[in-house]
N, C-alpha and C positions, 0 to 999 in steps of 0.2 A: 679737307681742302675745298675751298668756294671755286665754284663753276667758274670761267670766264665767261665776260657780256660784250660783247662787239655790235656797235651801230654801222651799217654801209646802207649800200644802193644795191636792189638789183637789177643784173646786167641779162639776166638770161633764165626764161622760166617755161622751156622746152621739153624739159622732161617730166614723165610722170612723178608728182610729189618730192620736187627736188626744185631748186632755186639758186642761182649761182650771184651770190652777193658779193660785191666789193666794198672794201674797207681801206679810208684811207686814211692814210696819219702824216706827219710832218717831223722831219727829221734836222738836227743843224747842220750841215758839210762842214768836215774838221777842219778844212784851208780855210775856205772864204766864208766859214758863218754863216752863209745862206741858208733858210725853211726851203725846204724840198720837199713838194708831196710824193710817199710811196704809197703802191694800192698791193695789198693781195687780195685772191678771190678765195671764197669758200665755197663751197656746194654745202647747203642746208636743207634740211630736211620738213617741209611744207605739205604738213597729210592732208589739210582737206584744200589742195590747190587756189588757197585762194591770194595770194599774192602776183600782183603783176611788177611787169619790167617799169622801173623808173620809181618806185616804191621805197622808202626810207622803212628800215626794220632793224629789229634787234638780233641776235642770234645769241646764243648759248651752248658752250660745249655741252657733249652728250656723249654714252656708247657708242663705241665703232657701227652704224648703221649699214652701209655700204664699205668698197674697197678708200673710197674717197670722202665720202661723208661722215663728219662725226660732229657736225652740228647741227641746233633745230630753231626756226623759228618761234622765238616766245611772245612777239607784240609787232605791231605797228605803230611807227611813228606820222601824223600829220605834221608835214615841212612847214604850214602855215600857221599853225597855232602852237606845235609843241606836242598839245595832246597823244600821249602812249595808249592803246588799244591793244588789251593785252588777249593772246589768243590762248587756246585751251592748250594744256601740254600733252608732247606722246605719251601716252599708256603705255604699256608691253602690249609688246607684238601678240594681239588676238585670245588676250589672257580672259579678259569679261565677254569676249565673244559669245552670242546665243548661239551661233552653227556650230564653233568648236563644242561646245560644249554639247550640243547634241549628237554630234559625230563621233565623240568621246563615250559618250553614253551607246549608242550602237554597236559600237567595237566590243567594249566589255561585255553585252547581251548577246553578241555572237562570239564571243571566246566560251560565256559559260555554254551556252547550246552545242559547242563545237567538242567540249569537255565532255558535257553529258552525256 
């Protein structure tokens, strides 16, 4: 099943690595026919902080990250030319890490010592 891609704005980029974008669409009203814009917000997930507020971007479902977040920034869009700027995707969580992987490696050199 294909990821969903939602384009909005975001409204709020206050926390650490997290991004609260707005997405809006247009609906018909079943009486009078009228376009109605509705907005919802997402919180997205932005690791190396580099989005600001007022910023057109794309998002993309992902894993459950947080209790509320379960999308991530995949690009940036320029409003005046079009241009998509696409940014690098999450990794797992500290899988290529050199520290884990050396903190991993000390644990197991003190379990066999701890055996011996």
């Amino acid at each position: 099943m294909p990821k969903r891609v939602l384009q909005g704005t975001i409204v709020s980029d206050k926390n650490n690595k997290t991004v609260v974008v707005a997405v809006e669409r247009k609906i018909k009203h079943p009486l009078y026919k009228k376009y109605i814009k509705r907005t919802s917000k997402f919180s997205a997930h932005d690791e190396a902080n580099a989005c600001q507020v007022g910023e057109t971007v794309q998002i993309e479902e992902c894993r459950p990250i947080s209790k509320n977040k379960c999308w991530q920034v995949i690009a940036t869009v320029d409003t005046s030319t079009g241009k998509v700027t696409q940014m690098t995707k999450m990794d797992k969580p500290a899988a290529n890490d050199e520290k884990t992987k050396a903190k991993k490696t000390t644990k197991a050199s003190a379990k066999k010592k701890a055996s011996a």
